[in-house]
PAPAVEX-743755 format. One record per residue (C-alpha): chain; residue number from 1; x, y, z. Coordinates in nm, 2 decimals. Example, Ala and Ser with C-alpha at 12.3 -4.5 7.8 and 13.67 -1.06 7.14 Angstrom:
residues 2
+---+-----+--------+--------+--------+
| c |   k |      X |      Y |      Z |
+---+-----+--------+--------+--------+
| A |   1 |   1.23 |  -0.45 |   0.78 |
| A |   2 |   1.37 |  -0.11 |   0.71 |
+---+-----+--------+--------+--------+
//
This chain:
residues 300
+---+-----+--------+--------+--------+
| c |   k |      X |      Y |      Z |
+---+-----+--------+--------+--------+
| A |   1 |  12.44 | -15.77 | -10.11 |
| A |   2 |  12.43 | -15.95 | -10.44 |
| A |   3 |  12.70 | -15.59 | -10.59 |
| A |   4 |  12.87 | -15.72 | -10.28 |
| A |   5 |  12.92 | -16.06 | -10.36 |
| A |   6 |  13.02 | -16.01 | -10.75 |
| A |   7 |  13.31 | -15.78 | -10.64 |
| A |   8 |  13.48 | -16.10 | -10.44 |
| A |   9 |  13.47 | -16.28 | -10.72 |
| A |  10 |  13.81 | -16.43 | -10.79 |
| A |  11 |  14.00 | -16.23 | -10.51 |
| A |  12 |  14.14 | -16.40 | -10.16 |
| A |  13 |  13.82 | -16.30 |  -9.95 |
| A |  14 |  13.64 | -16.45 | -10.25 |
| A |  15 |  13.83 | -16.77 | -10.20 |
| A |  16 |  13.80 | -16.80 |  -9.80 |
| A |  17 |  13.40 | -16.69 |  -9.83 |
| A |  18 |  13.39 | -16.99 | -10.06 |
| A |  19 |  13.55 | -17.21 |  -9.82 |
| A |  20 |  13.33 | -17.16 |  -9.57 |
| A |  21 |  13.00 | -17.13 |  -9.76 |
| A |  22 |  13.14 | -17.49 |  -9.90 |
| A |  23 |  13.21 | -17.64 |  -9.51 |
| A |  24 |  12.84 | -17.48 |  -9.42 |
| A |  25 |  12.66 | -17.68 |  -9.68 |
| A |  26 |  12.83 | -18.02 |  -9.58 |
| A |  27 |  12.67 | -18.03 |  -9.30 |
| A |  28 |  12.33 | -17.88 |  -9.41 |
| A |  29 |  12.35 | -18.13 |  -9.71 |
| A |  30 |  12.37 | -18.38 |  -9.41 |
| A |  31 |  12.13 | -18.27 |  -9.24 |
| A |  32 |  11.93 | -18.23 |  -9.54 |
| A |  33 |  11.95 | -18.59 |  -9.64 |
| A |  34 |  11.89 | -18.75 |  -9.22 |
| A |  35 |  11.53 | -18.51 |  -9.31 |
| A |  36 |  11.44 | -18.67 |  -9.61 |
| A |  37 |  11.59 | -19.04 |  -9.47 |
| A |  38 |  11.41 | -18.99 |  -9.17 |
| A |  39 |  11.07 | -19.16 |  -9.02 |
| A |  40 |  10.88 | -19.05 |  -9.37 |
| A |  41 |  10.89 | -19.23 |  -9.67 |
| A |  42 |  11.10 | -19.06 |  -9.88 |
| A |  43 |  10.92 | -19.00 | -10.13 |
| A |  44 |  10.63 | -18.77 |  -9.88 |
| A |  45 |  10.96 | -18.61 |  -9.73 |
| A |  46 |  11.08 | -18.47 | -10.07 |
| A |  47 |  10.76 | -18.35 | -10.20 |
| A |  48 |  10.71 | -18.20 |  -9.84 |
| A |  49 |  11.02 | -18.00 |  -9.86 |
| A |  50 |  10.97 | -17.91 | -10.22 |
| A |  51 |  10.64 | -17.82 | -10.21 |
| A |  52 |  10.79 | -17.61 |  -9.90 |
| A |  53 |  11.05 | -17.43 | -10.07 |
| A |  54 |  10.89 | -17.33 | -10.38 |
| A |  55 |  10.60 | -17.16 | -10.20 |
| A |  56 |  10.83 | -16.98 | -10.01 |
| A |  57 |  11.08 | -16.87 | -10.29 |
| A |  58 |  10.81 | -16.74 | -10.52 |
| A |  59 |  10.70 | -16.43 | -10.36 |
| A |  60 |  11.08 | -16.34 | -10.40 |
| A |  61 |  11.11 | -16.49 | -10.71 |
| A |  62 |  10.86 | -16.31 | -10.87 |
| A |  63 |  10.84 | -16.01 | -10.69 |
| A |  64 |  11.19 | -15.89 | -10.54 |
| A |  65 |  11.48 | -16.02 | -10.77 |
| A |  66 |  11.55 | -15.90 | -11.08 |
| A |  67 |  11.37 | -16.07 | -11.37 |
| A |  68 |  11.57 | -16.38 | -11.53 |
| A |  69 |  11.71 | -16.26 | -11.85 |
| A |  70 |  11.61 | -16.42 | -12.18 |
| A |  71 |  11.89 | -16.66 | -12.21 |
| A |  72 |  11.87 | -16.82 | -11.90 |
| A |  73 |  11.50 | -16.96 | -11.94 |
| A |  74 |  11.68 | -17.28 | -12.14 |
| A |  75 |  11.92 | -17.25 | -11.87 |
| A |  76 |  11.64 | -17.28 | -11.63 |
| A |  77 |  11.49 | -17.58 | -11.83 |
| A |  78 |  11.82 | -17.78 | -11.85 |
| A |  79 |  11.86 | -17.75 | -11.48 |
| A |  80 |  11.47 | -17.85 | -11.43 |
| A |  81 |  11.56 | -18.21 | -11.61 |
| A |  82 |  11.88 | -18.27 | -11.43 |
| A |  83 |  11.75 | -18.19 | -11.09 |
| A |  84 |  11.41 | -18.43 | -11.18 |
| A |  85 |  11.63 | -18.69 | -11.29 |
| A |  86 |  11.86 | -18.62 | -10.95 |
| A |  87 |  11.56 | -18.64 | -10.74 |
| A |  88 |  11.39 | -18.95 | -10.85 |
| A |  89 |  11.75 | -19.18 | -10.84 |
| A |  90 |  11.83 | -19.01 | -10.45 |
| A |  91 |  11.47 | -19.12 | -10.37 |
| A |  92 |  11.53 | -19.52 | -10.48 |
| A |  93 |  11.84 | -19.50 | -10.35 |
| A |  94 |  11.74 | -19.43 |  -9.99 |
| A |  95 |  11.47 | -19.67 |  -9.99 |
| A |  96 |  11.68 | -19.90 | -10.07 |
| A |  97 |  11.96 | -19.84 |  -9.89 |
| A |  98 |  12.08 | -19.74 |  -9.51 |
| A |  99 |  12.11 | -19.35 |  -9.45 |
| A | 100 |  12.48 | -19.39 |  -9.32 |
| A | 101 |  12.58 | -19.68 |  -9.65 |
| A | 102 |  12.42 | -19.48 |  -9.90 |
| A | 103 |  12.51 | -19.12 |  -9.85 |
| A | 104 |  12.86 | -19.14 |  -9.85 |
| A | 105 |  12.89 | -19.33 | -10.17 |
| A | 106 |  12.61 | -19.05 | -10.33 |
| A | 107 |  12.85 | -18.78 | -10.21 |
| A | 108 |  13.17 | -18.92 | -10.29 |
| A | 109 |  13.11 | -19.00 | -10.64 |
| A | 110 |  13.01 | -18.64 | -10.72 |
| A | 111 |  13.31 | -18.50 | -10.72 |
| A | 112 |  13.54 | -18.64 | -10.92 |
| A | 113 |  13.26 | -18.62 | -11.20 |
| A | 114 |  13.26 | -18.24 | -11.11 |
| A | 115 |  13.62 | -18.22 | -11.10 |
| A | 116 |  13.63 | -18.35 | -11.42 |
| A | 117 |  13.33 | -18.13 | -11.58 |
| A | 118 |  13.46 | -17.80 | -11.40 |
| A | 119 |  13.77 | -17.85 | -11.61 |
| A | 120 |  13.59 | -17.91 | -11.96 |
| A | 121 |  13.38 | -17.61 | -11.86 |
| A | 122 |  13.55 | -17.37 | -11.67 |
| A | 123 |  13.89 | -17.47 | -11.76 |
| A | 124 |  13.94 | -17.52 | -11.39 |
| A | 125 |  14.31 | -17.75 | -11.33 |
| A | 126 |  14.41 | -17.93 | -11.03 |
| A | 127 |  14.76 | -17.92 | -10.89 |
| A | 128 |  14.94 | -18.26 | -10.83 |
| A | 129 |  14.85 | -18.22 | -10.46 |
| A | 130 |  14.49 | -18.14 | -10.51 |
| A | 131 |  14.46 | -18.49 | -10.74 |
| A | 132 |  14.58 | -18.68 | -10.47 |
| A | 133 |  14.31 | -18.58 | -10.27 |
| A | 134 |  14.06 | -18.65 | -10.49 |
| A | 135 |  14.19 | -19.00 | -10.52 |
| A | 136 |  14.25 | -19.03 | -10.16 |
| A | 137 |  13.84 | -18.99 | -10.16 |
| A | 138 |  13.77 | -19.18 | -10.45 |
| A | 139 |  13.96 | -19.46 | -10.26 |
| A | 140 |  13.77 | -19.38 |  -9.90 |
| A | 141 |  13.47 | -19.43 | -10.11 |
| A | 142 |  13.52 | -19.80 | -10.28 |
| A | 143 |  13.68 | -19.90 |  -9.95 |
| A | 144 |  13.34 | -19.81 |  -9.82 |
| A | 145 |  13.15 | -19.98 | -10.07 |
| A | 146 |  13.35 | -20.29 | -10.10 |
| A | 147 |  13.33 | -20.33 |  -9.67 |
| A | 148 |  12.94 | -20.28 |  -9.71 |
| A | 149 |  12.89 | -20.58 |  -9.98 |
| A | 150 |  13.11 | -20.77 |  -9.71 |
| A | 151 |  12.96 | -20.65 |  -9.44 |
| A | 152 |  12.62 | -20.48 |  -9.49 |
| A | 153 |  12.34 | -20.64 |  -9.24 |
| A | 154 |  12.01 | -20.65 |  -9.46 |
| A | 155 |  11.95 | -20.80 |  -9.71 |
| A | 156 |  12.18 | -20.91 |  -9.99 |
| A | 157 |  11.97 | -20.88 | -10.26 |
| A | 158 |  11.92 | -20.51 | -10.18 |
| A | 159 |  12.28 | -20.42 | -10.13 |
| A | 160 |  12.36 | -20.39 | -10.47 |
| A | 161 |  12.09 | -20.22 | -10.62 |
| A | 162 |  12.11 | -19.96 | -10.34 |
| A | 163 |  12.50 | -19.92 | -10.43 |
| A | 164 |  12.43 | -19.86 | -10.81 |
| A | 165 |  12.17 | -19.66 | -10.74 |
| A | 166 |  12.39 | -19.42 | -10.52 |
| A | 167 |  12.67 | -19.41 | -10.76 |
| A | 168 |  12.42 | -19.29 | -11.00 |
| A | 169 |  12.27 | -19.03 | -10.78 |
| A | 170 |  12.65 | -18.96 | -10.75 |
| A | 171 |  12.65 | -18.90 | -11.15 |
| A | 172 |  12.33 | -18.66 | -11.10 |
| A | 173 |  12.50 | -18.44 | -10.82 |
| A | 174 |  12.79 | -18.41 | -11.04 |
| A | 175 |  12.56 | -18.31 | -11.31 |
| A | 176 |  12.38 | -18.06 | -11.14 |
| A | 177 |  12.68 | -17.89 | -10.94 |
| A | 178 |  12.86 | -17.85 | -11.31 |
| A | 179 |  12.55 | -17.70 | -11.44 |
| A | 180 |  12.43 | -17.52 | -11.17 |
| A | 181 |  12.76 | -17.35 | -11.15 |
| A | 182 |  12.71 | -17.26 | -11.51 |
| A | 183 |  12.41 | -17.11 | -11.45 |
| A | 184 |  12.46 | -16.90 | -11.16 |
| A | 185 |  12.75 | -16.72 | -11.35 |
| A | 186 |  12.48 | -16.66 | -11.61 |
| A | 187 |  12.31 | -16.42 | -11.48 |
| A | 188 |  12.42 | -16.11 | -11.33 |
| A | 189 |  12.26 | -16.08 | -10.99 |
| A | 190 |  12.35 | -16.43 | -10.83 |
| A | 191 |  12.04 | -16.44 | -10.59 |
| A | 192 |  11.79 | -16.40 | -10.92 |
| A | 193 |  11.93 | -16.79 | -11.01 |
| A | 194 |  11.85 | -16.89 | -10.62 |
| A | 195 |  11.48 | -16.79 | -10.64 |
| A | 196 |  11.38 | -16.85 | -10.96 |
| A | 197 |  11.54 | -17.21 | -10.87 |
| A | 198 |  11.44 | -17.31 | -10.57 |
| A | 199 |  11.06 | -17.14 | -10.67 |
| A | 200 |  11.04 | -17.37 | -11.07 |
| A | 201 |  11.18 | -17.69 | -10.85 |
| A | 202 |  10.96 | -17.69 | -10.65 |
| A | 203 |  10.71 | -17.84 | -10.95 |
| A | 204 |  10.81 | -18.16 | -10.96 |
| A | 205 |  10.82 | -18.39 | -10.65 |
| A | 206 |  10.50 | -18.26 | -10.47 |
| A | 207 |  10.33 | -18.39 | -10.75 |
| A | 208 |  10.46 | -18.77 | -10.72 |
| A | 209 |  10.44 | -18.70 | -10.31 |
| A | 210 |  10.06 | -18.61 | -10.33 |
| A | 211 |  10.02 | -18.92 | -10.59 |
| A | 212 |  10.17 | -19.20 | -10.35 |
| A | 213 |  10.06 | -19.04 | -10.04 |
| A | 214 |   9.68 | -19.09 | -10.22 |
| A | 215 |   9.75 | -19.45 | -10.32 |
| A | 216 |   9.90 | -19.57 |  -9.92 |
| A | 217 |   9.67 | -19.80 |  -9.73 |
| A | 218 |   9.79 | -19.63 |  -9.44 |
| A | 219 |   9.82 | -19.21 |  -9.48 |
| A | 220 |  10.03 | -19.06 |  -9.26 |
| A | 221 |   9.91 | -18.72 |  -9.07 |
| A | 222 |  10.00 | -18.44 |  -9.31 |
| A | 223 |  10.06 | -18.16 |  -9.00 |
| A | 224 |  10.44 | -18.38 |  -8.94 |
| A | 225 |  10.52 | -18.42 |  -9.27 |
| A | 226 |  10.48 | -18.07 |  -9.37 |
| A | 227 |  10.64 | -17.94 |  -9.07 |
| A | 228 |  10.95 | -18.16 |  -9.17 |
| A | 229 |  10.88 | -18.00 |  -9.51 |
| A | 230 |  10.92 | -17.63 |  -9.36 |
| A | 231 |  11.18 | -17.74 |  -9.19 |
| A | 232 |  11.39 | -17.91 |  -9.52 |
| A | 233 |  11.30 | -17.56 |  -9.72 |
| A | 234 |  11.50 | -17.37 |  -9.48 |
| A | 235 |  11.80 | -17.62 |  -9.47 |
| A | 236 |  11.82 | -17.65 |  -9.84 |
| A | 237 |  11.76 | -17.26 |  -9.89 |
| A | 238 |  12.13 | -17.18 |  -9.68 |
| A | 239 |  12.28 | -17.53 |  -9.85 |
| A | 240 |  12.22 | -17.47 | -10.22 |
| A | 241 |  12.23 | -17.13 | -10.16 |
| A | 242 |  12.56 | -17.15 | -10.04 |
| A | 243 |  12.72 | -17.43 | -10.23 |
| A | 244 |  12.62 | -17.22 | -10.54 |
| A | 245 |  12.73 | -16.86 | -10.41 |
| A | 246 |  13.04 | -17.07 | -10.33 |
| A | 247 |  13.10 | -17.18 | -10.70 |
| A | 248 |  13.07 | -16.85 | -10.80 |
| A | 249 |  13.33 | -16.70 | -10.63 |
| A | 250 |  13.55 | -16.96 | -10.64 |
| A | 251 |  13.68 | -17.29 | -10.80 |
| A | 252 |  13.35 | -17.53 | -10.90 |
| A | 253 |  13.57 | -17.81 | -10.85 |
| A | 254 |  13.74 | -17.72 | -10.52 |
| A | 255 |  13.39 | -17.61 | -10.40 |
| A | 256 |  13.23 | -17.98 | -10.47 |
| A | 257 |  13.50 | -18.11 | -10.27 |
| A | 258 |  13.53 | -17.99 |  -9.97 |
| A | 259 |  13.11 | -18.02 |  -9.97 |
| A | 260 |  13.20 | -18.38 |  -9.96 |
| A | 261 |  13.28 | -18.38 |  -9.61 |
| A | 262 |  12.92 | -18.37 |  -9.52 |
| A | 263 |  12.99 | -18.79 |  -9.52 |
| A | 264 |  13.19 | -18.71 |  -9.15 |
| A | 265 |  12.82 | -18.50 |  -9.07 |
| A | 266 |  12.61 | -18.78 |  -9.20 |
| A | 267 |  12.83 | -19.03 |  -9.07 |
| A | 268 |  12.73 | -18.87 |  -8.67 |
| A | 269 |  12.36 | -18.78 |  -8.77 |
| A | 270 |  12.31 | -19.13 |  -8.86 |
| A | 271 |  12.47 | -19.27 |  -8.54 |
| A | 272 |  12.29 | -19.00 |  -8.32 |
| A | 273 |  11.97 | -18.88 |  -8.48 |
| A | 274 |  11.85 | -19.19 |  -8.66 |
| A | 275 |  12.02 | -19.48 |  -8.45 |
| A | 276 |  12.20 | -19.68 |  -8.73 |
| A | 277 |  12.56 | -19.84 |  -8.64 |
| A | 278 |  12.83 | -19.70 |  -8.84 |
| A | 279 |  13.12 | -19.92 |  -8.66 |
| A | 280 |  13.49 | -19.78 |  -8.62 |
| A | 281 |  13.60 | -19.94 |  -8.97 |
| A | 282 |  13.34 | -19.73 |  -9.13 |
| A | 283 |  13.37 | -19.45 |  -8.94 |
| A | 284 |  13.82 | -19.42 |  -9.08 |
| A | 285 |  13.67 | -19.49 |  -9.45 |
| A | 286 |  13.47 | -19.20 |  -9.37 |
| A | 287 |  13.76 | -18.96 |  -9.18 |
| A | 288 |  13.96 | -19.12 |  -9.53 |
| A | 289 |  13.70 | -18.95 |  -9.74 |
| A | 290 |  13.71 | -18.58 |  -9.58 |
| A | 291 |  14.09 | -18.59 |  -9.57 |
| A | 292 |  14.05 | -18.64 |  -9.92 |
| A | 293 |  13.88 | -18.32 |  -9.93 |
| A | 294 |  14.17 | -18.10 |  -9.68 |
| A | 295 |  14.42 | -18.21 |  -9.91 |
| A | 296 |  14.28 | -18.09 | -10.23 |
| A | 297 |  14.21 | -17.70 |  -9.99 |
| A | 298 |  14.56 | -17.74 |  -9.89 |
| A | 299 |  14.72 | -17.82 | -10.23 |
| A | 300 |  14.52 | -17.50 | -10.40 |
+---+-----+--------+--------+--------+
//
């Protein structure tokens, strides 16, 4: 599999595997972030999921990929910080903020960070087409923002914050798609990264999770939360997993696009799943923000 996957690396069936690995973990990111957002706090749901995934990647980790090589343990570290620091801003930002007003802005700030990064980088370059899709989103996403501090239902003094805080979570994403990119082309089996990822990430939240799950006046059952926690550590296996194979193959920049239109995804899980309005103003910021993301396939 993984001799398989190095030998598309920069060829045409490398390029339409990465499109599709990219279009798959929109909507699992979605989904991903309607399963932390959901009836939990965030907070439990995240350490859930982590806790989840990192039990489940270390058997494989440790046992069935190839061993890490030397240089990517600082690798490993560097990615460790950005995804703690990722983590903790994408958990203030949804509690303070509305699953279907937050997301979007989280998602669409990303990637013209990345796009930026993947050229320092990678020397990746964008044709004149491909930048006016990447504006085309960037402009979806401050029409959003500026209709929500206009238009936003709760509380005023809680709009804000939850804005800044997703355009910083935004920053983070950006951060760790750059780096994570980096890192997967580190080592030579791409699937030795995945485990040894997912299986050291998993560190982090439960440990805040257990903490404010201790401290709650009113605990809820564990049996739900972990069973949303299973659940998350299989959707976030074939996301990441597939956003990163995708950068691999392919363009980092193009990649972190076109994962960007897991805002149309979030946009319907929200109105279905958890019963927030998303209004048909909202809804063509949204469509404005994916076609953002065609454009910059269509102009590569």
């Amino acid at each position: 599999m993984s001799d398989w996957l190095t030998s598309l690396e920069g060829t045409p069936a490398g390029h339409d595997l990465a499109l599709v690995l990219a279009l798959s973990a929109a909507f699992l990111h979605a989904l991903f972030g309607a399963l932390q957002k959901g009836r939990h706090d965030p907070w439990l749901s995240r350490g859930a999921i982590d806790l989840s995934y990192g039990l489940i990647a270390a058997p494989f980790a440790l046992f069935v990929v190839p061993w890490p090589e030397p240089h990517m343990w600082p690798i490993f570290a560097v990615v460790f910080v950005i995804h703690v620091g990722y983590k903790l801003a994408q958990s203030y930002t949804y509690v303070l903020g509305s699953y279907t007003v937050v997301y979007p802005v989280v998602r669409g700030t990303g990637p013209l960070f990345t796009v930026i990064g993947a050229g320092f980088l990678f020397g990746e370059s964008f044709t004149a087409l491909q930048w006016v899709g990447v504006l085309t989103l960037v402009a979806g996403i401050f029409a959003l923002a500026a209709y929500n501090l206009r238009h936003w239902p709760l509380g005023r003094d809680k709009l804000r914050p939850a804005l800044a805080m997703a355009v910083l979570t935004g920053g983070f994403v950006a951060a760790y798609t750059t780096y994570d990119a980096y890192g997967i082309r580190a080592t030579a089996d791409p699937f030795t990264f995945l485990a040894w990822f997912f299986f050291i990430d998993g560190f982090f939240m439960p440990v805040i999770a257990a903490l404010r799950w201790k401290n709650m006046a009113a605990r809820p059952a564990l049996a739900p939360l972990m069973g949303r926690g299973v659940l998350g550590a299989f959707v976030a296996f074939a996301s990441f997993g597939s956003i990163m194979l995708a950068t691999r193959l392919d363009s980092v920049g193009e990649a972190a696009v076109l994962r960007e239109t897991s805002t149309v995804f979030a946009a319907l899980i929200g109105w279905i799943v958890l019963g927030e309005k998303v209004g048909p103003r909202r809804l063509v910021m949204m469509a404005l923000i994916a076609a953002g993301a065609v454009l910059v396939e269509m102009g590569g």
